[in-house]
C-alpha positions in Angstrom: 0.0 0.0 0.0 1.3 3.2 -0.3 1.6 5.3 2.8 3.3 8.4 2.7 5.4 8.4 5.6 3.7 11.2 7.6 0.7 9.2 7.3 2.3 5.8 8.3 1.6 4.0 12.2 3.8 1.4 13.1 2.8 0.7 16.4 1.9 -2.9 16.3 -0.2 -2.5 19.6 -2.0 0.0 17.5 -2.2 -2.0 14.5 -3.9 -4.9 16.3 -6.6 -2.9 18.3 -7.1 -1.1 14.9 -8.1 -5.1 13.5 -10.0 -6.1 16.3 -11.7 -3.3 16.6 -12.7 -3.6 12.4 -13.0 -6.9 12.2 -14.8 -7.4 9.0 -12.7 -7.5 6.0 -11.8 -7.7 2.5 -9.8 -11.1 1.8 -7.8 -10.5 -1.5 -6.3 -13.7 -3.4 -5.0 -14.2 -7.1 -5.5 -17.7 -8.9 -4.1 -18.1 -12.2 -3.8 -14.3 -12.7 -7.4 -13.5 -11.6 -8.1 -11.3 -8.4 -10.8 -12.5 -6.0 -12.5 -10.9 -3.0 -14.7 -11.8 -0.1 -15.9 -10.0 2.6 -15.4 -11.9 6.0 -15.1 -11.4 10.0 -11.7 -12.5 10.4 -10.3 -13.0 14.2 -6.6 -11.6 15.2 -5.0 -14.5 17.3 -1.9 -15.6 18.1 -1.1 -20.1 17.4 0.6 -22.2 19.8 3.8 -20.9 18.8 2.8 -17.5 19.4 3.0 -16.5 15.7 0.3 -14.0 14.6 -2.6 -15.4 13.0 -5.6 -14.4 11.3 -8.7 -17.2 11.6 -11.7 -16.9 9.0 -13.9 -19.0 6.7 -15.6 -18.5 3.6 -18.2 -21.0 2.0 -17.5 -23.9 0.2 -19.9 -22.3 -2.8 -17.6 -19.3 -2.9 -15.3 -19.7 -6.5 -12.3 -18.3 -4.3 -11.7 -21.6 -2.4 -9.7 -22.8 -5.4 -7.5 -19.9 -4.7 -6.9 -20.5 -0.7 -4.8 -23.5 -0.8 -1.5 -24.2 1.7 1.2 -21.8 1.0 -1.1 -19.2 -1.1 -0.3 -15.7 -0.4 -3.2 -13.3 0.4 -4.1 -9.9 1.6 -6.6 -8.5 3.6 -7.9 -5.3 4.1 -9.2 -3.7 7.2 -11.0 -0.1 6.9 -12.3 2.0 9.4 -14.1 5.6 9.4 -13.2 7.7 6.7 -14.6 11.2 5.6 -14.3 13.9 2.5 -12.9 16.9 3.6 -13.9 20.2 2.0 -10.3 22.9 1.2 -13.3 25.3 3.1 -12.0 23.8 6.1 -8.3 25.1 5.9 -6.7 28.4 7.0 -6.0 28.2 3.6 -7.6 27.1 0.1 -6.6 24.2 -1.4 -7.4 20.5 -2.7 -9.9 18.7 -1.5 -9.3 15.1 0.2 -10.3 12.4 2.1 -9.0 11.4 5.7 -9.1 7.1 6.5 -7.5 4.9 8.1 -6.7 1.4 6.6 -4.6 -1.6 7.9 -3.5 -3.8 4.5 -2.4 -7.1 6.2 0.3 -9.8 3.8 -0.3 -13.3 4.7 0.2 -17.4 4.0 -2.9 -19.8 4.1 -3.1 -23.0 6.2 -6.5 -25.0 5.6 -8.2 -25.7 9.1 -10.3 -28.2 9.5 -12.1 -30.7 12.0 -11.3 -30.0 15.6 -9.2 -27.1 15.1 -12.2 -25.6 13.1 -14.9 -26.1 15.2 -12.8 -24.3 17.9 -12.4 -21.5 16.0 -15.7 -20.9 15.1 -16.5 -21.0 19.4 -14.3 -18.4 19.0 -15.5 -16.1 16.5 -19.1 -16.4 18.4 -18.2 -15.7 21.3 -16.3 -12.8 19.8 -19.1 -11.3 18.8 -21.5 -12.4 20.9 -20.0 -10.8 24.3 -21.2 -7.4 24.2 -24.7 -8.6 23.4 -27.3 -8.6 26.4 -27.8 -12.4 26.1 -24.5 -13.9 24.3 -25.1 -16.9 22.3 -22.6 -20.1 22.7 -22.5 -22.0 19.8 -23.7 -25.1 22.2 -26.4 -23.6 21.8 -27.2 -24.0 18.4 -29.0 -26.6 17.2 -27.3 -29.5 16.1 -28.5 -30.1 12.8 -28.2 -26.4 11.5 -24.8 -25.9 13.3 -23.6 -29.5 11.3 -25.4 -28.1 7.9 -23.5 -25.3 8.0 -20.2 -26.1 9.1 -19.6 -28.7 6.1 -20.7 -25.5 4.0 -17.5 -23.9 4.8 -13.6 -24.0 4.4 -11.8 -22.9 7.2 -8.3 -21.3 7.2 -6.1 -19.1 9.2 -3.6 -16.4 7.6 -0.1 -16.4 8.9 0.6 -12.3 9.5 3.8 -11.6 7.2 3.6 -8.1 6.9 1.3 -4.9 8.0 0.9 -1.6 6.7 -1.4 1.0 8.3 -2.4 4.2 6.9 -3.9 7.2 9.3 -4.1 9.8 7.1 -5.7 12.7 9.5 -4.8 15.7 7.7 -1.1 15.5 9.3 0.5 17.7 7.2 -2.0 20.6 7.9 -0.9 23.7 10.6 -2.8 23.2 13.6 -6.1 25.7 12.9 -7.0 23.7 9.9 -6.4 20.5 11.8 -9.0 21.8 14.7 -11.4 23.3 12.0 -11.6 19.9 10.6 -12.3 18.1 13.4 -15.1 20.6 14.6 -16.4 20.3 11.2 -16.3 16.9 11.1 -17.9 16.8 14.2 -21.1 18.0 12.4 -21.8 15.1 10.1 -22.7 11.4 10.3 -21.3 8.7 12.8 -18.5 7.9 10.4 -17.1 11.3 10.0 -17.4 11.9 13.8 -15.5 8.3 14.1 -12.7 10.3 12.3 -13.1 13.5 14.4 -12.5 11.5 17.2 -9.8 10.0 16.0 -8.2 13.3 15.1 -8.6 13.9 18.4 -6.4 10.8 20.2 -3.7 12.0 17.4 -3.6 15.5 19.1 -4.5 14.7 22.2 -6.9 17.2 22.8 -10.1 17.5 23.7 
């Protein structure tokens, strides 16, 4: 991805909150010279040897299985709130833009299956499920749906190679534009206050 450096994090800590937090991204593959994509929940977990992992699934309908064999190298894409950003809002006219932030994450594919799948998937429920008022355990499911639909999947995890993360938060404007932003910002939907506020935990202010 290209990052200008101003724009670039490389706090791992960071990094990882940033994927947990936006859990719900783009899986990227290439078979025989053709690009695929599927949107999945994908969990950020570390194997028994500690190495960084990410654990997902896709359906066994989905043409991009073909694609996800052992060794394959993918990437997925993690995006959070983003907003357009008027040149109104500067001490000074210029461009427009758009502020993001986006965590590109370079990986190798290992198949899981049996077991080691089924564990993952308790996992990924309860992952989503703890913040809800009553959180569902996959024990709960009944048996024949849960067994329909787990043989209607492929289950892998993605062995982290390389981040890159993007916070591109109008860095490289002087410090009235930078506020003026944020208070403008401020004024719109829940995604461009998601980047107003994180604007604000770059400066620190309040």
């Amino acid at each position: 991805m290209y990052i200008p450096r101003r724009y670039e994090e490389k706090d791992k800590e960071k990094i990882h909150s940033f994927i947990q937090e936006n859990a719900f991204g783009l899986l990227i593959s290439v078979k025989e010279g053709t690009p695929a994509g599927t949107h999945i929940p994908l969990l950020l977990e570390k194997d028994a040897e500690g190495r960084d992992i990410l654990m997902g699934h896709i359906s066994r309908g989905n043409e991009q299985k073909y694609a996800l064999q052992d060794g394959a190298k993918v990437l997925v894409v993690f995006t959070g709130p983003h907003a357009y950003i008027s040149p109104r809002w500067y001490t000074q006219m210029t461009v427009p833009t758009w502020n993001y932030i986006a965590v590109h994450v370079y990986g190798t594919v290992k198949i899981v299956e049996g077991d080691e799948l089924h564990a993952a998937l308790r996992r990924l429920v309860d992952h989503f499920e703890h913040p809800m008022p009553q959180p569902v355990k996959v024990e709960e499911i009944p048996e024949k749906p849960y067994n329909e639909n787990f043989r209607g999947i492929i289950g892998f995890k993605i062995y982290i190679d390389e981040m890159q993360a993007a916070y591109k938060l109008s860095q490289n404007r002087d410090e009235e534009s930078y506020h003026h932003v944020v208070r403008e910002l401020e004024k719109g939907d829940d995604v461009a206050r998601g980047v107003a506020e994180e604007m604000k935990k770059k400066t620190n202010f309040e």
